[in-house]
One Martini backbone bead per residue (centre of mass of N, CA, C, O) as a GRO file, in nm:
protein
  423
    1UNK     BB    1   4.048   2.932   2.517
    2UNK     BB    2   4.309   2.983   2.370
    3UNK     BB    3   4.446   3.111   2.618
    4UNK     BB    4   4.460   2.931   2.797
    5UNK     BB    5   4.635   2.755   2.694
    6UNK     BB    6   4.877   2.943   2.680
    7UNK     BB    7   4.912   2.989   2.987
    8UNK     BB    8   4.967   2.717   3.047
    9UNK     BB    9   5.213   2.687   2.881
   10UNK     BB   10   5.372   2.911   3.033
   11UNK     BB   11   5.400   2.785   3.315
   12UNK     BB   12   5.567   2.588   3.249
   13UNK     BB   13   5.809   2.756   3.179
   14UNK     BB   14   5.771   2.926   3.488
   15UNK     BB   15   5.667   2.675   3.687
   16UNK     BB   16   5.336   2.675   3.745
   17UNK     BB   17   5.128   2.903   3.857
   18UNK     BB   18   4.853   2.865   3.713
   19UNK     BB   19   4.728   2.602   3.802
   20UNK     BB   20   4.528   2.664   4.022
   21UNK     BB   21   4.326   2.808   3.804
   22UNK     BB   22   4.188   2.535   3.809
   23UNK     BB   23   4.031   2.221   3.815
   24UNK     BB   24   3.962   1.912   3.892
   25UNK     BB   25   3.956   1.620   3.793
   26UNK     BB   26   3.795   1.415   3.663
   27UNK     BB   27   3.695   1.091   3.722
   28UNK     BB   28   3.718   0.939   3.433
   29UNK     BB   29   4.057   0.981   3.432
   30UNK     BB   30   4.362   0.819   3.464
   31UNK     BB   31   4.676   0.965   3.581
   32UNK     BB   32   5.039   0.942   3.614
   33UNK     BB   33   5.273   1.150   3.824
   34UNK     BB   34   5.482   0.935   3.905
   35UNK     BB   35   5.529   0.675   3.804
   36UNK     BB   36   5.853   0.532   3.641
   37UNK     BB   37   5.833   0.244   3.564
   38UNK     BB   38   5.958   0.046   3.283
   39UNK     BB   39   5.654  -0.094   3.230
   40UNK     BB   40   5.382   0.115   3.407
   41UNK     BB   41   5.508   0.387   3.419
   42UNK     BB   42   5.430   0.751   3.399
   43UNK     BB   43   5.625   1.070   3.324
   44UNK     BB   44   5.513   1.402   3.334
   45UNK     BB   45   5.372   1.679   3.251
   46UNK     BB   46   5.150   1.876   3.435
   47UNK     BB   47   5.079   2.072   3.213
   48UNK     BB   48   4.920   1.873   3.060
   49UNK     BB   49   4.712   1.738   3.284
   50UNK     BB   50   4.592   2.036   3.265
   51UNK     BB   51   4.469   2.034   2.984
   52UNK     BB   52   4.280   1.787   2.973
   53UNK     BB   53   4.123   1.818   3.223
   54UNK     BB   54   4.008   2.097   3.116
   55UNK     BB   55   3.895   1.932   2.832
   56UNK     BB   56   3.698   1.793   2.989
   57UNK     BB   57   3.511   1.988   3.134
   58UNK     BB   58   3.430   2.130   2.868
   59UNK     BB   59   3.307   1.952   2.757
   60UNK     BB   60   3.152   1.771   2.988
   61UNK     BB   61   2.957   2.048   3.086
   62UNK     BB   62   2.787   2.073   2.825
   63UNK     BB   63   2.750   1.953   2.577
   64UNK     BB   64   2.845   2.006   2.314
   65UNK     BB   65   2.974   2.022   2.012
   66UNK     BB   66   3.128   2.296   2.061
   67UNK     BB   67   3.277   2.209   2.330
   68UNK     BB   68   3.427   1.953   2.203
   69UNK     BB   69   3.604   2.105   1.996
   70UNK     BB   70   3.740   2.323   2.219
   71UNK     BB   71   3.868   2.062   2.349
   72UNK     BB   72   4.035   1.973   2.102
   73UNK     BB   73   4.208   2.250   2.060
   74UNK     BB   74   4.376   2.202   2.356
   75UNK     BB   75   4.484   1.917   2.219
   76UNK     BB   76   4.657   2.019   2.013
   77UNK     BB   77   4.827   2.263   2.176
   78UNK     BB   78   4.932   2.021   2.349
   79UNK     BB   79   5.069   1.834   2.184
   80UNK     BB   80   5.248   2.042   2.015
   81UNK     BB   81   5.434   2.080   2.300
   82UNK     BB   82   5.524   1.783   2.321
   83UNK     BB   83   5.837   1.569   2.376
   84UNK     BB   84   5.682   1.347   2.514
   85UNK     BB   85   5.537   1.029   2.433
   86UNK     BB   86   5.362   1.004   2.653
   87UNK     BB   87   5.199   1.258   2.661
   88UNK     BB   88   5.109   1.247   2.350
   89UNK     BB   89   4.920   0.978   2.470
   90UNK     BB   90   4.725   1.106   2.674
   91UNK     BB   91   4.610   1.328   2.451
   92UNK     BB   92   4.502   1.116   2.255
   93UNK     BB   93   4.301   0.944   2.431
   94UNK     BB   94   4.162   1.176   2.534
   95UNK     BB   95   4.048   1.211   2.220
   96UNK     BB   96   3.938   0.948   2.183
   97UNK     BB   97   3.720   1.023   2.407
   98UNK     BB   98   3.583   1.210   2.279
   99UNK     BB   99   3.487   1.108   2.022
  100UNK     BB  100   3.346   0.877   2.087
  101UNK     BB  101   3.111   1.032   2.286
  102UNK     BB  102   3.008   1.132   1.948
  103UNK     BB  103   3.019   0.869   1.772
  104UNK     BB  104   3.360   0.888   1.641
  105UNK     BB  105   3.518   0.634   1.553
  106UNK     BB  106   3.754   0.715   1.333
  107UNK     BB  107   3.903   0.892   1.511
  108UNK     BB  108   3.966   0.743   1.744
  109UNK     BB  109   4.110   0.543   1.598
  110UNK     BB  110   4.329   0.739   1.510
  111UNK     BB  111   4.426   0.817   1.785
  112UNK     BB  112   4.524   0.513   1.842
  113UNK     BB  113   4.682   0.455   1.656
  114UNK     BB  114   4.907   0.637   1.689
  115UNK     BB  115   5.010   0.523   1.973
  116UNK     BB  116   5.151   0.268   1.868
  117UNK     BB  117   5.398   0.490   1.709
  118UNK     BB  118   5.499   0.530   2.018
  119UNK     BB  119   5.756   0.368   2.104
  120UNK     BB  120   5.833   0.537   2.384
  121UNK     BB  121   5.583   0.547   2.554
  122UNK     BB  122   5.416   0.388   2.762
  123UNK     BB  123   5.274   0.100   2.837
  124UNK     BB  124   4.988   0.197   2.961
  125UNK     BB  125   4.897   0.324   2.722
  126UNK     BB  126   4.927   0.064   2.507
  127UNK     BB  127   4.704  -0.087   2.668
  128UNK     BB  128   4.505   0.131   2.701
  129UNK     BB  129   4.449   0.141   2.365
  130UNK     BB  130   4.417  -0.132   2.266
  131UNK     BB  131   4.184  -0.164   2.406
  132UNK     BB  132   3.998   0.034   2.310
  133UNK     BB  133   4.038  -0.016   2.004
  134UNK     BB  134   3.876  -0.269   2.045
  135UNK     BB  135   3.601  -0.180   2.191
  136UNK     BB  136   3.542  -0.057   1.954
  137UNK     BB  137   3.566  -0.279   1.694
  138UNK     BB  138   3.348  -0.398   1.890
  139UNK     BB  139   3.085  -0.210   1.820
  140UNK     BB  140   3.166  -0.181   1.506
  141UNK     BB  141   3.209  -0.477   1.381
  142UNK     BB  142   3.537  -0.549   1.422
  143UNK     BB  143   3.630  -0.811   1.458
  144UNK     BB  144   3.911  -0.893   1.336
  145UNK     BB  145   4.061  -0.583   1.472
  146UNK     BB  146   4.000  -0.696   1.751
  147UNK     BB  147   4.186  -0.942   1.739
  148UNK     BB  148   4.448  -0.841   1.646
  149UNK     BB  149   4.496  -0.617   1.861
  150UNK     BB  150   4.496  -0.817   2.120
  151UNK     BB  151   4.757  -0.991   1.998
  152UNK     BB  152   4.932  -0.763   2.001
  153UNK     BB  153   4.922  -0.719   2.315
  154UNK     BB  154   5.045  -1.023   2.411
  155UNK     BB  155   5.274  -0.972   2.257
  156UNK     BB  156   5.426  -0.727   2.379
  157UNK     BB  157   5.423  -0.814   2.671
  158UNK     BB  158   5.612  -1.066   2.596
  159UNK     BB  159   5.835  -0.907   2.488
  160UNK     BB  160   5.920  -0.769   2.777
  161UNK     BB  161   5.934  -0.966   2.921
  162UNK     BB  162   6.184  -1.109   2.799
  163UNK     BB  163   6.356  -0.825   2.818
  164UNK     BB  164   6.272  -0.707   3.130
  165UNK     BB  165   6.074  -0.850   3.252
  166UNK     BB  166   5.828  -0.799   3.462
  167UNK     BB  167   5.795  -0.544   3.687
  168UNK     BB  168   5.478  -0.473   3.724
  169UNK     BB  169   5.265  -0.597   3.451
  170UNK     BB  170   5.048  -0.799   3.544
  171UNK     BB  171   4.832  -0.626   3.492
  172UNK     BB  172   4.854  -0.577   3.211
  173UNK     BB  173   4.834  -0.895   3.155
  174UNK     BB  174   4.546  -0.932   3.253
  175UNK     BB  175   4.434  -0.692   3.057
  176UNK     BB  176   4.508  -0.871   2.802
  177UNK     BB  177   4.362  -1.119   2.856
  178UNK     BB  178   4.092  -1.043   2.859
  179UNK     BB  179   4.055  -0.907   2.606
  180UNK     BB  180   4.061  -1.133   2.454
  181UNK     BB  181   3.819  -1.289   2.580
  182UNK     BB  182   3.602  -1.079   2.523
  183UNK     BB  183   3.622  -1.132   2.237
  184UNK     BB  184   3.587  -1.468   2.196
  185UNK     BB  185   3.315  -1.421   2.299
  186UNK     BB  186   3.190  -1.237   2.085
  187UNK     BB  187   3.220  -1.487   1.883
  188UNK     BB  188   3.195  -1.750   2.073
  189UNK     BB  189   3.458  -1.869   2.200
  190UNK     BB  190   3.441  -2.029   2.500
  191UNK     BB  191   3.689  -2.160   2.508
  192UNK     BB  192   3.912  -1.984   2.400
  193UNK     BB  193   3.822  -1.796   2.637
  194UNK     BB  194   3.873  -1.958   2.884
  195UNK     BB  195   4.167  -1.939   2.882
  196UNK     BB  196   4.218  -1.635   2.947
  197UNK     BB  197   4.035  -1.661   3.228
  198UNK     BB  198   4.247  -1.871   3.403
  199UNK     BB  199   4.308  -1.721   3.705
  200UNK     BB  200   4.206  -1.474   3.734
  201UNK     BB  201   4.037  -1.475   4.043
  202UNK     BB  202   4.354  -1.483   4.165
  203UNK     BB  203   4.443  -1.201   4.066
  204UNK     BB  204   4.563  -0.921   4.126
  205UNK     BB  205   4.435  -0.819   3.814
  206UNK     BB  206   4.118  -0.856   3.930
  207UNK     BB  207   4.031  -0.529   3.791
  208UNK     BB  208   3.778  -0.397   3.634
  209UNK     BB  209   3.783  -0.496   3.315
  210UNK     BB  210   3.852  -0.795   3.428
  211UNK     BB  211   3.590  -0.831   3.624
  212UNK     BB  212   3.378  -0.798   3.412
  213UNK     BB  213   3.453  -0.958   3.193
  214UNK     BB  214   3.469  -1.249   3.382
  215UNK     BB  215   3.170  -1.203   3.484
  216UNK     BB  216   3.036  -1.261   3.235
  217UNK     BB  217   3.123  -1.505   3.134
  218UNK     BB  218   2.993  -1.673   3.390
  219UNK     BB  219   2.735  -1.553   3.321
  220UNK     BB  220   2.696  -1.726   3.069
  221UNK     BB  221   2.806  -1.997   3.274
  222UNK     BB  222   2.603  -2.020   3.523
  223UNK     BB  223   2.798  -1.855   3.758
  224UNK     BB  224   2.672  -1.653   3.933
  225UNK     BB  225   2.795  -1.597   4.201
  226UNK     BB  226   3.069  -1.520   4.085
  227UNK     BB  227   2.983  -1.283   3.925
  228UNK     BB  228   2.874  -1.092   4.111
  229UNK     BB  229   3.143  -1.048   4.278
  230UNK     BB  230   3.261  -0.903   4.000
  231UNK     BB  231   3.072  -0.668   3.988
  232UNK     BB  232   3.116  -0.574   4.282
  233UNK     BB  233   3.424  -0.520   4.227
  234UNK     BB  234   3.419  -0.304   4.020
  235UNK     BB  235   3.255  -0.106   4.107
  236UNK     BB  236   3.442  -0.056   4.360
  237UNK     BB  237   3.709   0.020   4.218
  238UNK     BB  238   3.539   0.281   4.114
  239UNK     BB  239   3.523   0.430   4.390
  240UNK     BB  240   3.799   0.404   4.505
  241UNK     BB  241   3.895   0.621   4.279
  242UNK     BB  242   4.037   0.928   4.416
  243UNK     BB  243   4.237   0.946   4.202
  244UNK     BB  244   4.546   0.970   3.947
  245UNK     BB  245   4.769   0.779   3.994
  246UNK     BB  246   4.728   0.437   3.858
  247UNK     BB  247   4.818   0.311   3.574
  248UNK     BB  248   4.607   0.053   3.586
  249UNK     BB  249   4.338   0.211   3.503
  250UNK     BB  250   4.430   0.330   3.262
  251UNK     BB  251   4.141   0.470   3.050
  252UNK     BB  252   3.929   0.424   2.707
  253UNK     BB  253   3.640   0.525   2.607
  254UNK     BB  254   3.441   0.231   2.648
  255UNK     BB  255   3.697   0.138   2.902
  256UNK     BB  256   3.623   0.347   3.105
  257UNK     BB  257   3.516   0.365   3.390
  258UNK     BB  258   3.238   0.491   3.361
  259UNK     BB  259   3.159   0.246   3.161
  260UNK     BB  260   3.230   0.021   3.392
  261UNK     BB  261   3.014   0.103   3.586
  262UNK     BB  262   2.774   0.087   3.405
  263UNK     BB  263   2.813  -0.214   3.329
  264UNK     BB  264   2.820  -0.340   3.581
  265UNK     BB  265   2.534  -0.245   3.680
  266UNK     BB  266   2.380  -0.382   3.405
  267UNK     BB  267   2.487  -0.671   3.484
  268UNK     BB  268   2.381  -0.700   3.776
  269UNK     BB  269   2.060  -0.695   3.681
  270UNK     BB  270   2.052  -0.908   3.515
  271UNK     BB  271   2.144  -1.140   3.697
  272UNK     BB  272   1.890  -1.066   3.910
  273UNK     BB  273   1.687  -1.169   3.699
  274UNK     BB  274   1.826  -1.450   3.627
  275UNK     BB  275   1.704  -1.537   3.930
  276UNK     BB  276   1.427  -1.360   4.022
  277UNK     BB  277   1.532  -1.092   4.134
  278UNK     BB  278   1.273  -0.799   4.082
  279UNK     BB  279   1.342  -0.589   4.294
  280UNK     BB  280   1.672  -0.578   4.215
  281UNK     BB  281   1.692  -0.521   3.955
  282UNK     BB  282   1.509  -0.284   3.925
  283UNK     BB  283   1.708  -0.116   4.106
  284UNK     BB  284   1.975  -0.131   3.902
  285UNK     BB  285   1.838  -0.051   3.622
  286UNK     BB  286   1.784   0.201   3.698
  287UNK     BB  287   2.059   0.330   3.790
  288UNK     BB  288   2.162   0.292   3.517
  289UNK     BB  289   1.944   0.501   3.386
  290UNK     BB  290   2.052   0.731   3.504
  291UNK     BB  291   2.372   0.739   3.425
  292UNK     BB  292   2.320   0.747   3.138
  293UNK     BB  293   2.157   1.035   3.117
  294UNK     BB  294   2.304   1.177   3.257
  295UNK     BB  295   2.604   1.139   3.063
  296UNK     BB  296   2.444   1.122   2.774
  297UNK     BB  297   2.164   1.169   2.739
  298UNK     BB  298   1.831   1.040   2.672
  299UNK     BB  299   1.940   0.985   2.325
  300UNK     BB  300   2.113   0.784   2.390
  301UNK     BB  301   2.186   0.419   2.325
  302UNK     BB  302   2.235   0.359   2.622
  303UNK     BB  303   1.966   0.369   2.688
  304UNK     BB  304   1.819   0.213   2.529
  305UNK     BB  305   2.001  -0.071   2.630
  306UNK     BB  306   1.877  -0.057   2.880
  307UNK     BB  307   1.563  -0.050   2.834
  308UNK     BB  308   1.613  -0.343   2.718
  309UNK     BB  309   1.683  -0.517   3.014
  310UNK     BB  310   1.414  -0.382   3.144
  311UNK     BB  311   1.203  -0.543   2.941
  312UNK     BB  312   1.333  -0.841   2.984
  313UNK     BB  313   1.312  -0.781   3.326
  314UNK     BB  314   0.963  -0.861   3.266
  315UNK     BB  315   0.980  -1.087   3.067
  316UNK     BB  316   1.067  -1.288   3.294
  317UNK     BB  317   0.854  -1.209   3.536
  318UNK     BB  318   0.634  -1.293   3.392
  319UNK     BB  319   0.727  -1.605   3.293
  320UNK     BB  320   0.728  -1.694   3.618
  321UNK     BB  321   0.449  -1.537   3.722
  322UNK     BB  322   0.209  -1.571   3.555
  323UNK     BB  323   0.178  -1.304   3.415
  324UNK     BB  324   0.115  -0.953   3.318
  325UNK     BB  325   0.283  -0.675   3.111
  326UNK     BB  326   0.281  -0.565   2.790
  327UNK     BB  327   0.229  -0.237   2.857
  328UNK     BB  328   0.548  -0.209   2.952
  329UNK     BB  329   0.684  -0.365   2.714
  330UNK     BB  330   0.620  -0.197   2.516
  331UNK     BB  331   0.725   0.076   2.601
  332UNK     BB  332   1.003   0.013   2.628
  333UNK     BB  333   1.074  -0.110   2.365
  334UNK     BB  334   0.979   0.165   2.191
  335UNK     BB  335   1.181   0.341   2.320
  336UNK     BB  336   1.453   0.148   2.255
  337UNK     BB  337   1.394   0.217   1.960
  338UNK     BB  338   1.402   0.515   1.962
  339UNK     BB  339   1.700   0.562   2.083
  340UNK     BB  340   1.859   0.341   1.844
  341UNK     BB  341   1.795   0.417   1.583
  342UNK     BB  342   1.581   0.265   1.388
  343UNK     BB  343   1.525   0.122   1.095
  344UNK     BB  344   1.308   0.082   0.883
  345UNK     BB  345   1.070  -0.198   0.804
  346UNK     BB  346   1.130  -0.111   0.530
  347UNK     BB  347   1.432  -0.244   0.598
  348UNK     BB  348   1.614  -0.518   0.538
  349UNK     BB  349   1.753  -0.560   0.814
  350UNK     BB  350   2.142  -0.475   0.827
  351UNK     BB  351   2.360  -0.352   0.848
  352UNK     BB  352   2.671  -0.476   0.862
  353UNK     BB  353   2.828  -0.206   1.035
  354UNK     BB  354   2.569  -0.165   1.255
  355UNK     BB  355   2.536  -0.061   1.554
  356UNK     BB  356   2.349  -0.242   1.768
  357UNK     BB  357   2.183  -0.446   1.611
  358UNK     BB  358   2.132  -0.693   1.797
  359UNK     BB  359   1.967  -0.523   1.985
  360UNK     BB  360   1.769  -0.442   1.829
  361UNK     BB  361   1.696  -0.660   1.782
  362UNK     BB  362   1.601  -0.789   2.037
  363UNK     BB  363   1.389  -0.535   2.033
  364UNK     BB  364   1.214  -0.634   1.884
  365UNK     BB  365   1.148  -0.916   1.928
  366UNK     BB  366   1.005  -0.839   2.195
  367UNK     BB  367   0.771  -0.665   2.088
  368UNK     BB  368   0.676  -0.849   1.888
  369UNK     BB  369   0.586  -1.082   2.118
  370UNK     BB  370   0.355  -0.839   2.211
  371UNK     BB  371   0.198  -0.838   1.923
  372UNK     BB  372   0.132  -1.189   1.897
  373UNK     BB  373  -0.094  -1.163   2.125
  374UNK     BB  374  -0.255  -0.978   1.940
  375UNK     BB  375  -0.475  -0.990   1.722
  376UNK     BB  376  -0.489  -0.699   1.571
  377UNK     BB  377  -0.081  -0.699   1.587
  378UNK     BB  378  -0.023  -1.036   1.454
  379UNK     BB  379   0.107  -0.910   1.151
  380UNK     BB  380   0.324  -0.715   1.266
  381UNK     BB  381   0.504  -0.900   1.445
  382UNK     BB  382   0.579  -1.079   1.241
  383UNK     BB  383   0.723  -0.878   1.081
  384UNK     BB  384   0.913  -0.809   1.312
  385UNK     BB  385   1.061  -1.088   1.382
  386UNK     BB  386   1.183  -1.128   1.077
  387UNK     BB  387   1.366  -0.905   1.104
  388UNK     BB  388   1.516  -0.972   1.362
  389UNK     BB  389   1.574  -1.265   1.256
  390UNK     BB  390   1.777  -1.150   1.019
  391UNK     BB  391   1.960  -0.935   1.202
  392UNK     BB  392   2.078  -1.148   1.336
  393UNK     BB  393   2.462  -1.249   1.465
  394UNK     BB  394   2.530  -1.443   1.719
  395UNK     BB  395   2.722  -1.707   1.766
  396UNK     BB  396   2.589  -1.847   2.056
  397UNK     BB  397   2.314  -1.744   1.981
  398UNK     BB  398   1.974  -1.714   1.964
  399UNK     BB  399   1.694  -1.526   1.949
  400UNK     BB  400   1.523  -1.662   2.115
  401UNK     BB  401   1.743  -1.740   2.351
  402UNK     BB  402   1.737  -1.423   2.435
  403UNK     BB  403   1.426  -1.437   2.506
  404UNK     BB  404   1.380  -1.647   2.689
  405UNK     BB  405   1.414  -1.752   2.988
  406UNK     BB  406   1.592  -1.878   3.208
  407UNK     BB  407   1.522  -2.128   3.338
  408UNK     BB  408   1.452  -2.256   3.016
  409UNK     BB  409   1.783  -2.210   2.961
  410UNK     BB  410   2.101  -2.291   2.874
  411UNK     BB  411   2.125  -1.961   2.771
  412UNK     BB  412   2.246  -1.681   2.844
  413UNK     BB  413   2.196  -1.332   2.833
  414UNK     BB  414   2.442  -1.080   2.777
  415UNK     BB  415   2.522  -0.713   2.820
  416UNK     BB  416   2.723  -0.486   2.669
  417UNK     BB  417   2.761  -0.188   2.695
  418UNK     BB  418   3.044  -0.080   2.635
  419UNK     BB  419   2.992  -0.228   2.301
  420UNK     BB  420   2.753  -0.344   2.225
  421UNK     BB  421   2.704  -0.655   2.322
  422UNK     BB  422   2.629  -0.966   2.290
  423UNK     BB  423   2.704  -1.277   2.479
   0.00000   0.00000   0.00000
């Protein structure tokens, strides 16, 4: 393996004669060998891009500890070989996304900071490595670093801007104000969200997880019709993605590509159950839970958390046609507390900073309420559903009201797969 980057480093020196040697890049990370614009766009080695993409398909078509590690030992021997700062950057997200991968929050942000410290990376690098550090920071319940870090990312758009004009940024500047609005919402701050969301609708940076961020708002603020055409516009922005040349679209750890289509389409299942369309729903919430699986593997938490919405979009279809799935909705909950990798119920409560509380107190509280109209398991239930609302941390609503049927509730609940966190 380790020759491998050898040859590769060889091949840059010698003209790049053995690139043809290796497969085409993976469909979920985008980098731009073309545009070098002063604002949006890097420059770098393509024997960079090639070592990268090499070090991901290494890693993620085993999908094993030993498979990732020597991804990871690819991009250290490629890291220490440029001297360009944006190649540098790629690198690094590179790493960050593969530690995210495998649930290493630490690395991955730390090779995050990273990326802040080179002063002379391009735009691009630096918008996406600030989005992935939020996501990550979010996801990890690490809330104040997440707003800390969005308000660094439209101070630096802002100082560009001021001196050397606009120049191809718009994008950039979308995905900045985006990035802060989904902070706002998981915080809870509605308007303050609502703010850097306005007139996003019609800009043309609204592509990707500006699309999807704005389409959760507006789902929570249960303007479904906008929502939908929103999320089906961010999954088309991820088809139509055919190559890797986009600089708009590079994103890292849990905002690339791939956690997008994911986000998107169980944004879209959700909004669909939350219509009453439960036919549509359950077929796009499958799509989504067979994506996990392929993707992360059977017994990652995102299968968990997707588990949890299909559990819900029962529990809202018996609530409306005032029907009885109990037996189903128990199975889905148990299922989703068992991949979601829950503490015992004699801990109470939940650690402080563990990733997923939210969700899984949702998962334990719907599993309670099927278990406290069973006579013989309504103290089981009861016991169960105190532990969930002990755990619940969520700013914007109640644990009742995420488990409520939308139509009899004034606020919806909105689970972004992305952060792994209720909206």
């Amino acid at each position: 393996m380790l020759r491998i980057g050898a040859k590769l480093i060889r091949a840059a020196r010698i003209g790049g004669s053995a690139l043809s040697d290796f497969r085409s890049p993976p469909r979920f990370l985008s980098y731009n060998n073309n545009n070098n614009d002063v604002n949006t766009g890097f420059k770098t080695n393509p024997v960079a891009l090639q070592m990268i993409n090499y070090a991901l398909s290494l890693a993620r078509g085993q999908k094993t500890d030993e498979s990732y590690a020597q991804a990871q030992l690819v991009l250290e021997q490629c890291h220490s070989t440029q001297s360009d700062e944006s190649a540098k950057g790629l690198v690094l997200l590179t790493m960050s996304t593969l530690f995210s991968e495998r649930g290493n929050f630490a690395d991955a942000i730390q090779k995050l900071q990273k990326i802040q410290e080179l002063g002379l990376s391009s735009l691009a690098v630096r918008v996406a490595a600030s989005e992935a550090l939020a996501g990550l920071y979010l996801e990890s319940y690490q809330d104040d670093a997440s707003s800390a870090t969005a308000d660094m990312c439209l101070q630096l758009l802002e100082t560009i801007r001021l001196e050397i004009g606009g120049g191809g940024s718009e994008f950039l500047e979308a995905r900045a104000k985006a990035l802060k609005g989904l902070v706002e919402l998981v915080h809870g701050n509605v308007e303050s969200a609502q703010s850097f969301f306005e007139g996003a609708q019609g800009d043309k940076g609204c592509i990707g997880n500006v699309a999807l961020s704005y389409g959760e708002f507006l789902h929570c603020m249960r303007d479904f019709q906008m929502a939908r055409e929103l999320y089906q516009k961010a999954m088309q922005d991820v088809s139509e993605s055919k190559d890797f040349t986009d600089s708009q679209s590079l994103s890292a750890c849990n905002m690339n590509l791939e956690e997008l289509l994911l986000g998107a389409t169980c944004a879209l299942g959700q909004l669909e159950a939350h219509l009453g369309n439960f036919d549509d729903a359950e077929e796009i919430l499958t799509a989504a839970l067979k994506k996990a699986e392929e993707r992360f593997g059977n017994y990652h938490p995102k299968v968990g958390i997707i588990l949890t919405c299909i559990a819900l979009m029962y529990r809202h279809k018996a609530a409306m046609e005032r029907s009885s799935s109990l037996l189903i909705q128990e199975g889905l909950y148990r299922r989703a507390i068992e991949v979601l990798k829950a503490p015992p119920m004699e801990i109470e409560g939940v650690e402080a900073k563990m990733s997923r509380r939210d969700i899984l107190a949702l998962a334990r509280g719907g599993y309670a309420e099927t278990l406290i109209v069973q006579q013989n398991r309504k103290s089981e239930g009861e016991k169960m559903k105190q532990w969930a609302e002990t755990a619940w941390t969520n700013h914007r609503l109640s644990l009742a009201e995420a488990l409520e049927p939308s139509e009899s509730s004034a606020k919806v609940a909105v689970i972004d797969t992305r952060i792994s966190r209720i909206l």
